[in-house]
C-alpha positions, 0 to 999 in steps of 0.5 A, spaced: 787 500 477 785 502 485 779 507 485 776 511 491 773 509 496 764 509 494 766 508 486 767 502 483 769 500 474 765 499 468 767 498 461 765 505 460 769 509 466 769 509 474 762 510 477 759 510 484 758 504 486 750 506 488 749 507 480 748 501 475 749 500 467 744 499 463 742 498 455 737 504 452 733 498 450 732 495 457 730 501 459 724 502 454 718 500 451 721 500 444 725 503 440 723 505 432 723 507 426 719 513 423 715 514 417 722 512 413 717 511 406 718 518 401 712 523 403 713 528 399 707 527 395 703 528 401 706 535 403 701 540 405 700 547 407 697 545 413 695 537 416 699 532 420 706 535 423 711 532 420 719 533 424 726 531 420 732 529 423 734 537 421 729 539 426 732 536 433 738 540 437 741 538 444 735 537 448 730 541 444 725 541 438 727 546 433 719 547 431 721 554 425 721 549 420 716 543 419 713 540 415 706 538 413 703 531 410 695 530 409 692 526 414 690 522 409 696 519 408 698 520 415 694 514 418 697 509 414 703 510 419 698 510 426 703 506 429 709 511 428 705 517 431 709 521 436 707 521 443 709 527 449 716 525 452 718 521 447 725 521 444 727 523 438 734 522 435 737 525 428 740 518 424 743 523 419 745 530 419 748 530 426 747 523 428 746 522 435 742 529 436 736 528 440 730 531 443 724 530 448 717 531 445 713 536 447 706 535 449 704 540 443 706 535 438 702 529 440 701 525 435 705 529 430 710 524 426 716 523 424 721 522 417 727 517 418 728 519 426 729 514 431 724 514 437 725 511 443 719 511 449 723 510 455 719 506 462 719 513 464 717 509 472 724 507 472 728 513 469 727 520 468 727 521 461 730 529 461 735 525 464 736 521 459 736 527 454 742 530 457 746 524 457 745 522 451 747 528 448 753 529 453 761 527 451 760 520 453 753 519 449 755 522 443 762 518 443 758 511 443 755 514 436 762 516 433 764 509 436 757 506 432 755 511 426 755 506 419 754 508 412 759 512 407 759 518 405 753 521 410 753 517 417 747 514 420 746 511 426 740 505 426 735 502 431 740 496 432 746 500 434 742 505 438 738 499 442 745 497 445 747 504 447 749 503 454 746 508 460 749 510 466 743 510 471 743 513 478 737 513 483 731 516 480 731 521 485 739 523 483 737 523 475 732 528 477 736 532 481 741 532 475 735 533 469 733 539 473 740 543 474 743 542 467 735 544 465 737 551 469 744 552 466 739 551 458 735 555 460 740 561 463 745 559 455 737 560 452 736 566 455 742 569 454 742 567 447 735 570 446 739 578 449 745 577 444 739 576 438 735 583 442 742 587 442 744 585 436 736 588 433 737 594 438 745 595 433 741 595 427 736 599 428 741 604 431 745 603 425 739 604 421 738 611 423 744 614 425 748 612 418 741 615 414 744 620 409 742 627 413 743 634 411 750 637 409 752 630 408 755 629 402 755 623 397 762 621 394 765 615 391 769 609 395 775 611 391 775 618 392 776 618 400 778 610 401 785 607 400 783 601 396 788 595 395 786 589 392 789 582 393 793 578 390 794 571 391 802 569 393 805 564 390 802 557 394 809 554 395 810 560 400 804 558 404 806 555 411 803 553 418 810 556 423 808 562 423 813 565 417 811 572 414 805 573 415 798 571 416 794 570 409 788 573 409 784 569 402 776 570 403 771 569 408 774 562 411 780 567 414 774 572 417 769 570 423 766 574 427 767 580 423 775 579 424 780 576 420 782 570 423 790 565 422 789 560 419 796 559 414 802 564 413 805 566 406 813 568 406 811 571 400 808 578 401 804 580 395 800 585 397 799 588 404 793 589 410 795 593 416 791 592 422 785 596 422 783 596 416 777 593 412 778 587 409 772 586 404 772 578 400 771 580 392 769 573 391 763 569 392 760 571 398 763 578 396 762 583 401 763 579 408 767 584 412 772 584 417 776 589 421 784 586 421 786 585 427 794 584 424 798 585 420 797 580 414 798 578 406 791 580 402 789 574 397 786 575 390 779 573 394 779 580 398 781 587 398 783 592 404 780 597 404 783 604 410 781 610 412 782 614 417 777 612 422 772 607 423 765 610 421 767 607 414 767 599 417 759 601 420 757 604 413 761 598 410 757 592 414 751 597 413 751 595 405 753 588 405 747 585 402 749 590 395 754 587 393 750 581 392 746 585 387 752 586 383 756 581 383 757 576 377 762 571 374 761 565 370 764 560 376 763 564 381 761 571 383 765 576 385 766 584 384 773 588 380 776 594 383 773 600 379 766 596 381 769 598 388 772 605 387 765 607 383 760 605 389 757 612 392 758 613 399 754 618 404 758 620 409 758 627 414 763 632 413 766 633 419 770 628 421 767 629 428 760 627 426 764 620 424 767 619 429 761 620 434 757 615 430 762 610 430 763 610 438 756 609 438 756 603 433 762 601 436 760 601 443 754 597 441 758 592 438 763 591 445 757 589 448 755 584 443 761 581 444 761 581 452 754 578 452 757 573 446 763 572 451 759 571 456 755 565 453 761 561 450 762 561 458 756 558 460 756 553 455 763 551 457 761 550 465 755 545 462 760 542 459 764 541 465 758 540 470 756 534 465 762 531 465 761 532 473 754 530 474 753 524 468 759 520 472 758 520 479 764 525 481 759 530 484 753 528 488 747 531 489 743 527 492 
């Protein structure tokens, strides 16, 4: 196969011909193990930091949940200690998965998790990060995880993985760019969680009962229509019926979603009503989005406008209070014709509240949009700058 001019082929893919191939290994002090003995015995309140393979995400250390072990305990391990820089890289969970550690958990340990400490004269260890976790790192893991049931990754596969390394001077252009594009989805992460707040809280106010509300029953100013599963061998993938909507699989993002058809239409949901699941987790919700066949798992509920969606997802978590069952939980239909609502009487009132809440949501889904758009050019500008088909340097 020709390839172009300044480029050149490797057994993992065409690269500049400046660039050079290279084991994890021969670019690091060492490579281990952490403390791999059972430290439950040694938990404590507070101690020596302990990280596990849950804790370690793309390129960063998820430090809301640690752990603690007695020191006493700890320094059998001193040898194991985490220093600043280090790579962490989950062998569980998510294997492959790796971090730097930050300057705040020096001498923090780790359960079970590989540590690689890189030469960092000759590589730039952010760089290594982001390779490691890109589309080409994390085939070789898919390529080298062992284990049955729960695949792992060990010391030995690892050691071998191959590093495609630019100039020092390159990696570091290419770190610090794809740093950027972190820090930008971090940033636009932390507005959707501060919009989201913002929702609640306004939600919160304007769904409070204020005076010359009235308090009915869901069954006196809903239309409430149970699932019923249709016949399983109706079920199809082409498109044939209509969509089957059967619990809180079919709903994301507070919409239902395809995913099978039933040509057998036992009960059916019109687009814009409230899908609600019946069975454990009972009371998701979601605004249909079609027209669709209502399982046993869920029940529409429809009204005229969409203040009763916002108040729905404002109570979610009653359901759960109320819910029973022997194998699972779930809820009946005299349960959800009973539930008491507080509502305007006027439908205007409702309708402004709901615009409001409404609106709030769109903008949510805007910035969510937004975010899966950065995530997406990441992708792309990793597969550009980790295989050498745009230069920085």
């Amino acid at each position: 196969m020709n390839t172009a001019t300044g480029y050149k082929q490797t057994e993992i893919g065409i690269i500049p011909e400046d660039w050079v191939i290279k084991s994890l290994n021969d670019i690091s002090e060492k490579i281990s193990v952490g403390i791999a003995s059972s430290a439950t015995h040694a938990y404590r309140e507070r101690g020596i930091v302990l990280f596990r393979n849950q804790n370690i995400k793309p390129n960063y250390l998820d430090d809301s949940d640690i752990l603690y072990i007695d020191p006493r305990y700890e320094v059998r391990f001193i040898n194991k200690r985490l220093k600043a820089g280090d790579l962490l890289t989950a062998r569980t969970g998510y294997p492959g998965t790796t971090c730097i550690v930050p300057e705040l958990y020096e001498n923090s340990q780790s359960f079970t998790t590989l540590i690689t400490r890189l030469k960092k004269k000759s590589v730039d260890t952010i760089y290594i990060s982001h390779y490691i976790n890109s589309a080409k790192g994390q085939e070789f893991f898919e390529q080298n995880q062992i284990g049955g049931g729960q695949k792992n990754v060990n010391a030995g596969s690892l050691k071998s993985m191959p590093i495609i390394l630019p100039p020092l001077p390159e990696q570091t252009a290419i770190a610090n760019a794809l740093s950027d594009m972190d820090a930008l989805i971090a940033q636009t992460e932390k507005l959707i969680e501060k919009k989201k707040a913002i929702k609640q809280g306004v939600m919160q106010e304007l769904l409070k009962p204020k005076e010359g509300w009235v308090t009915k029953k869901l069954g006196e100013v809903c239309e409430i229509i149970m699932g019923q599963s249709p016949l399983s061998e109706y079920y199809n993938f082409a498109g044939i019926g209509l969509p089957l909507i059967q619990g809180n699989a079919d709903i994301k993002n507070r919409k239902t979603i395809i995913r099978t058809y039933s040509s057998n239409i036992t009960k059916k949901g019109k687009l814009g009503d409230i899908i609600m699941t019946v069975r454990a987790p009972v009371g998701e919700i979601a605004l249909s989005t079609f027209e669709c066949c209502l399982g046993r798992g869920v029940c529409a509920l429809r009204y005229e406008n969409d203040f009763m969606y916002h108040y729905m997802i404002s109570i979610e978590n009653y359901w759960s209070r109320l819910s029973s069952g022997s194998t699972f939980d779930s809820v009946n239909s005299n349960q959800i014709r009973d539930l008491s609502v507080t509502l305007p009487q006027t439908k205007n009132e409702q309708i402004e509240i709901a615009k409001t809440l409404t609106d709030l949501d769109k903008d949510i889904e805007l910035t969510e949009t937004k975010l899966q758009k950065l995530k997406h050019q990441k992708q792309g500008m990793m597969q550009a700058l980790l295989t050498g088909k745009i230069r920085l340097i």
